[in-house]
C-alpha positions as CSV (number, residue, x, y, z in Angstrom):
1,X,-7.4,21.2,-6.6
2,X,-4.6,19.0,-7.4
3,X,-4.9,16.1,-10.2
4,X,-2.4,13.3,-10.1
5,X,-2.2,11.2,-13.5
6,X,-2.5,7.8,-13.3
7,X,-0.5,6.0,-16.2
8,X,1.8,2.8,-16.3
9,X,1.9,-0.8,-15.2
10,X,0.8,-1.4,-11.7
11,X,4.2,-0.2,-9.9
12,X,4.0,3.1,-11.6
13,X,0.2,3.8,-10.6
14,X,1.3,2.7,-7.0
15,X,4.0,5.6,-7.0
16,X,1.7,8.0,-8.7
17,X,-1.1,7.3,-6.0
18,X,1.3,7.5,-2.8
19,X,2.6,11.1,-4.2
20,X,-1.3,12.2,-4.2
21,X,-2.3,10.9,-1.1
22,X,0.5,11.9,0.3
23,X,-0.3,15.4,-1.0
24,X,-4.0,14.6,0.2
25,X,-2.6,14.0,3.7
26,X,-0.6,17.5,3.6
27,X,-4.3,18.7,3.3
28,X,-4.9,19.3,0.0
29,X,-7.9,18.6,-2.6
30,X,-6.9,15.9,-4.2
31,X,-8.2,13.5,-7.0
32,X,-6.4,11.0,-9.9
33,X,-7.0,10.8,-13.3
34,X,-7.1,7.6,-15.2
35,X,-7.5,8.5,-18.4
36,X,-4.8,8.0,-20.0
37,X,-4.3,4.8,-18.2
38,X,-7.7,4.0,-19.9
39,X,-7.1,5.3,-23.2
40,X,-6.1,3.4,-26.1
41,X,-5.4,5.8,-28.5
42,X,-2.8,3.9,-30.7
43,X,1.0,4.0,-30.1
44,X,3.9,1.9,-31.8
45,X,5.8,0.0,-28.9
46,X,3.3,0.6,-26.3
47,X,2.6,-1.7,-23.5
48,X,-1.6,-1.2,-22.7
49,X,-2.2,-1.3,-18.7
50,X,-5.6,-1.5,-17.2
51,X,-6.3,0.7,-13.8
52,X,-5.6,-1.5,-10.8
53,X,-5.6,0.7,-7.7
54,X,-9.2,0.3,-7.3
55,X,-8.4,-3.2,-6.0
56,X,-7.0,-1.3,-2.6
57,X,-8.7,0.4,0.0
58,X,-7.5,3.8,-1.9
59,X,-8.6,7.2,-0.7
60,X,-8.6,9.9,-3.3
61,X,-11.5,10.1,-5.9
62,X,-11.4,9.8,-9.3
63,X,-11.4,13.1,-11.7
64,X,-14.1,13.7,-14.0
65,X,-13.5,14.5,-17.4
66,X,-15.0,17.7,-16.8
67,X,-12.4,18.6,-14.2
68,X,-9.4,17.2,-16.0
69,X,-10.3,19.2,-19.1
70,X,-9.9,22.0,-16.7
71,X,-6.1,21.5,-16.9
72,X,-5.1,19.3,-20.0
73,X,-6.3,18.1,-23.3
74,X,-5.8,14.6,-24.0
75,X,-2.3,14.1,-23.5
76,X,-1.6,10.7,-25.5
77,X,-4.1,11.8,-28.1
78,X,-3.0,13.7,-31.2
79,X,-4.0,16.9,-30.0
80,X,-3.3,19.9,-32.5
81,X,-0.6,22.1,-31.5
82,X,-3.4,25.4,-31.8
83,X,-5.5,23.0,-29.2
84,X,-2.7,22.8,-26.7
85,X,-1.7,26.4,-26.7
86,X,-5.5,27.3,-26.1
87,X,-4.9,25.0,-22.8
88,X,-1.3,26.9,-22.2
89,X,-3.5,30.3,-22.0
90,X,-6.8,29.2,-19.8
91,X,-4.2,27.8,-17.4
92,X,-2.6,31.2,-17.6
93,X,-5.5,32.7,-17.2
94,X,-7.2,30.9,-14.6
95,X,-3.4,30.4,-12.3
96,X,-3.7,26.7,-13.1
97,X,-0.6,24.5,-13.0
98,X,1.0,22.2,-15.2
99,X,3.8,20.1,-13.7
100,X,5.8,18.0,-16.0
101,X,8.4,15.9,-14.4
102,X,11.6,16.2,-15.8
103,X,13.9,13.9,-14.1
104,X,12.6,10.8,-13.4
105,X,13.5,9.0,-10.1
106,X,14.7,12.2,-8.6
107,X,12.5,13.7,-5.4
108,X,11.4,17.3,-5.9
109,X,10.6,19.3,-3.2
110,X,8.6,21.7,-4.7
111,X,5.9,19.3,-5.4
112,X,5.1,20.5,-1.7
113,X,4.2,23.4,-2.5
114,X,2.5,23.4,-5.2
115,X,-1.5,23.8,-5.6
116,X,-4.1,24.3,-8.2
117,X,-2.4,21.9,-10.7
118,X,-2.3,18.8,-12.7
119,X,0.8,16.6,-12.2
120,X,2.3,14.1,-14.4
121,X,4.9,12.2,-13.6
122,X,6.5,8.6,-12.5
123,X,7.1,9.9,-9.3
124,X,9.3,6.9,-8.3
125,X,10.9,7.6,-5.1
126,X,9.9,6.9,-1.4
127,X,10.8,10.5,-0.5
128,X,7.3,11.7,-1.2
129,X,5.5,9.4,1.0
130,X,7.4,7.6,3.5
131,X,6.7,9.7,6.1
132,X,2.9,9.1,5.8
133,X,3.8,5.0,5.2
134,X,1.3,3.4,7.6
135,X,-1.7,5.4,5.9
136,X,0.1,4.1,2.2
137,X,0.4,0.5,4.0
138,X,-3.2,0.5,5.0
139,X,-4.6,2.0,1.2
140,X,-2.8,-1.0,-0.7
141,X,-5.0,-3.2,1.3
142,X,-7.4,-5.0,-0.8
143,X,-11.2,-4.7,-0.7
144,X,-12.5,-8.0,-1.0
145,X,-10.1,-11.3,-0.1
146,X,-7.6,-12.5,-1.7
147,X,-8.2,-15.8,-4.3
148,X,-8.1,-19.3,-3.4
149,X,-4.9,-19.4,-5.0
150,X,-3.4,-16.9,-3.1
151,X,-4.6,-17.9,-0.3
152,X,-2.7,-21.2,-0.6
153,X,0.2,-19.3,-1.9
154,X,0.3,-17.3,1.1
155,X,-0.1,-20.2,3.2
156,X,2.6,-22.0,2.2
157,X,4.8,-19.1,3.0
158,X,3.5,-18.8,6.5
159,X,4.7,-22.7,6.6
160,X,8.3,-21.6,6.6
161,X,10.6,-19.7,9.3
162,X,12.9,-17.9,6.6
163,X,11.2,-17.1,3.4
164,X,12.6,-14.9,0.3
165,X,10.8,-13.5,-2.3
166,X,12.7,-13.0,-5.6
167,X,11.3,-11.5,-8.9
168,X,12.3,-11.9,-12.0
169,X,10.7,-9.1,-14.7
170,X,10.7,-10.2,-17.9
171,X,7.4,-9.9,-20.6
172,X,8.0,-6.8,-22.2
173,X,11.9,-6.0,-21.0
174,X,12.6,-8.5,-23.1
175,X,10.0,-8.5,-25.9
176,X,9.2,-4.7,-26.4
177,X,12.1,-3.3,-28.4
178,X,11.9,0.2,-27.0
179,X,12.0,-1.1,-23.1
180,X,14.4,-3.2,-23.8
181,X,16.3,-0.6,-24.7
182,X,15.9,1.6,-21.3
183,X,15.9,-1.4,-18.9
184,X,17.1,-4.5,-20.1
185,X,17.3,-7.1,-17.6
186,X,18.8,-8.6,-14.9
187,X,21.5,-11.2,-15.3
188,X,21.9,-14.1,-14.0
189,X,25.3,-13.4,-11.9
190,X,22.6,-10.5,-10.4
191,X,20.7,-13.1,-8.8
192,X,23.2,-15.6,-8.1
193,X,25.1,-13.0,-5.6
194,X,21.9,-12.1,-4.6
195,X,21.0,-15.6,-3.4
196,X,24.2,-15.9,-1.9
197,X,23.6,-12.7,0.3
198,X,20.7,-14.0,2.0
199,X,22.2,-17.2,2.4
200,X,24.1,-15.9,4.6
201,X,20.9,-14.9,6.9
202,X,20.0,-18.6,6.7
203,X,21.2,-21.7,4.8
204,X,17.7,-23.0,5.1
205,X,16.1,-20.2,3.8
206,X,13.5,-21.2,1.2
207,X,12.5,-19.3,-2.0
208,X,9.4,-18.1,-3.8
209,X,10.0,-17.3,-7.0
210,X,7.9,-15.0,-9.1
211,X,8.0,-14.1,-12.9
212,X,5.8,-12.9,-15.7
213,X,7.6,-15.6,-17.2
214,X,7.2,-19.0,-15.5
215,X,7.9,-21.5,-18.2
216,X,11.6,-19.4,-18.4
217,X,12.3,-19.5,-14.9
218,X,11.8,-23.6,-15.1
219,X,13.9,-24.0,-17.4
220,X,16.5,-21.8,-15.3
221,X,19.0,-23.9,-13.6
222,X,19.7,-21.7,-10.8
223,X,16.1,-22.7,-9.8
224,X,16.0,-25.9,-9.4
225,X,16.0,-27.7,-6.1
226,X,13.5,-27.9,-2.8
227,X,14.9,-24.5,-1.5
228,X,12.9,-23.1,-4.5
229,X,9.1,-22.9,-5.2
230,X,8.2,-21.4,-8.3
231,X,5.1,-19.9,-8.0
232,X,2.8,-20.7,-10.9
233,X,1.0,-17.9,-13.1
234,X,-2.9,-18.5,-13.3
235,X,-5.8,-16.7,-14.6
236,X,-7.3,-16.9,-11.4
237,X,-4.8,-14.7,-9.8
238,X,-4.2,-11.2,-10.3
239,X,-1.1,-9.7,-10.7
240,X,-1.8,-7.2,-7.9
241,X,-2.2,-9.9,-5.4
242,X,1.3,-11.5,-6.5
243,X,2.8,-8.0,-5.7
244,X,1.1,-8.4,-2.1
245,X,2.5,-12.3,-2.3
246,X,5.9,-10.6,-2.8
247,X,5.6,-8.6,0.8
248,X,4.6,-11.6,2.7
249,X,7.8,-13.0,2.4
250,X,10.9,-12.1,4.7
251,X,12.6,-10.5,2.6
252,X,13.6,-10.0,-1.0
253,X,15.8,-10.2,-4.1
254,X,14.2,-7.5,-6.7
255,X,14.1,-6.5,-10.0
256,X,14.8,-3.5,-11.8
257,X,11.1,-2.9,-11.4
258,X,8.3,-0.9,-9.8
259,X,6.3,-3.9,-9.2
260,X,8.9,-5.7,-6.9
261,X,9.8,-2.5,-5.4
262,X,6.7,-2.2,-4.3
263,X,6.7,-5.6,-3.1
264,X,9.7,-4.9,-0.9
265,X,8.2,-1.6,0.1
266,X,5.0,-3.0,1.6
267,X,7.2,-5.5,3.5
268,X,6.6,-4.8,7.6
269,X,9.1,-7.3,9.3
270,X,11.5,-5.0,10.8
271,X,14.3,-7.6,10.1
272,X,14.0,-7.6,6.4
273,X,17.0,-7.7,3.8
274,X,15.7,-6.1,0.1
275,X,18.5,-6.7,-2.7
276,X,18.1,-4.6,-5.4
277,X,19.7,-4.0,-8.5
278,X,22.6,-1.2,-8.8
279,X,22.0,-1.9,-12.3
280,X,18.6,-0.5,-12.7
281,X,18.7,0.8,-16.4
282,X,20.4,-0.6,-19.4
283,X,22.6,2.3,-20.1
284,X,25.1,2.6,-17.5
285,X,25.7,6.0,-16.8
286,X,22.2,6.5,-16.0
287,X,22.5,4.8,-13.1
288,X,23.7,7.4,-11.2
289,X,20.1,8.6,-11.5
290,X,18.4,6.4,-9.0
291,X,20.2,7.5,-5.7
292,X,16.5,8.8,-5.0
293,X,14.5,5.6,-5.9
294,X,16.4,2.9,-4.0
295,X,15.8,3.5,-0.2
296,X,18.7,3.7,2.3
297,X,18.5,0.6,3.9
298,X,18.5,-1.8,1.0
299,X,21.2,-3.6,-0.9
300,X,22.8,-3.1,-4.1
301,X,24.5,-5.6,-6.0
């Protein structure tokens, strides 16, 4: 058996899914744990998700605690030292696996090859799943409809011949010290070339704007105007079906996020343009990390 660990905001679980399905596909035993995503053991500068897959048409089953505790203890938990080397040993003992990832947005092959083993990892790169991506198309699906709200949302795109989705992640880039720190954000020259690109495609092209952070993007000037509908945040409208909002549109101006990649990745027109970030993390010279995560065909600016 292979257990994939779910963890993160809704991007992350997305790219922690597609590696196990993928894996599922390849014909293995597969099943996710969602522990830790569920556990709220507490940690200074932590952002608390909720498990949100279970929205989609997803395949793989849950773990059971019982099966999990095959592999690890509880990794976010302070576990004693003694406690985690006893875990070390009955994985030695029994030829389980534990796979750390080391490098993050960086495809490793060996992944492929591995069995009998608990995997934890971001996982954020196409490379482990694109060639299965109608079966990852069809499990982000979503099991019951979609609100009223998007409903109307989605409608009002349909109105329009040449639509663009842009994102703009803020929340906890910008109020979480430690995030901050590792991503920053984008600027606003980011998406003011960006808007520029796809004007090119069509001066008439009309955009939906979507942000964590509504009442900032209002008071944006770039913004304003009838070529621009900012798309309102409401209780009644989950974040996971904004993400599926995102993918309706044409094409799209993206974060440095795993929630607006996703909503680029999902896209199907054929024609699309995706503008991404070449600026993905705050620190510079890690940038040169991310030739895995950003897929061929998009743009960087």
């Amino acid at each position: 058996m292979i257990i994939v660990a779910i963890f993160g905001g809704l991007g992350n679980q997305m790219f922690q899914y597609a590696l196990a399905r993928s894996l599922q596909i390849k014909g293995e035993d597969v099943k996710i744990d969602i522990e830790l995503v569920n556990d709220r053991t507490c940690r200074p500068n932590f952002t608390y998700r909720d498990f949100e897959l279970d929205n989609f048409s997803i395949k793989c089953e849950v773990a059971t605690k019982r099966e999990v505790l095959r592999f690890v203890p509880n990794l976010w938990a302070n576990t004693p030292k003694l406690y985690k080397q006893l875990f070390a040993l009955k994985r030695r003992i029994f030829n389980r696996g534990l796979y750390v990832e080391d490098i993050e947005y960086t495809y490793d092959p060996y992944l492929f090859n591995i069995s009998n083993a608990y995997l934890m990892g971001y996982f954020q790169t196409e490379k482990y799943f694109c060639q299965n991506r109608d079966q990852i198309l069809s499990d982000f699906t979503l099991k019951r409809e979609m609100s009223e709200s998007g409903k109307n949302i989605c409608d009002r795109i349909d109105n329009f011949s040449e639509t663009c989705a842009i994102h703009i992640r803020r929340g906890d880039y910008v109020a979480n010290k430690e995030v901050n720190k590792k991503h920053g954000i984008c600027s606003l020259d980011y998406y003011k070339n960006a808007i520029r690109y796809v004007e090119k495609i069509d001066e008439n092209m009309v955009y939906f704007v979507f942000s964590d952070d509504i009442e900032w993007v209002r008071n944006c000037a770039l913004f304003e105007g009838d070529k621009f509908v900012i798309v309102d945040n409401i209780s009644s409208r989950p974040d996971y079906e904004d993400l599926l909002l995102i993918s309706k549109c044409k094409h799209q101006i993206i974060a440095n996020s795993s929630f607006s990649w996703w909503g680029a990745w999902l896209n199907v027109n054929e024609d699309k343009v995706v503008i991404s970030p070449k600026q993905w993390l705050n620190e510079p010279s890690s940038n040169n990390l991310i030739n895995d995560l950003i897929p061929k065909d998009w743009i960087q600016l």
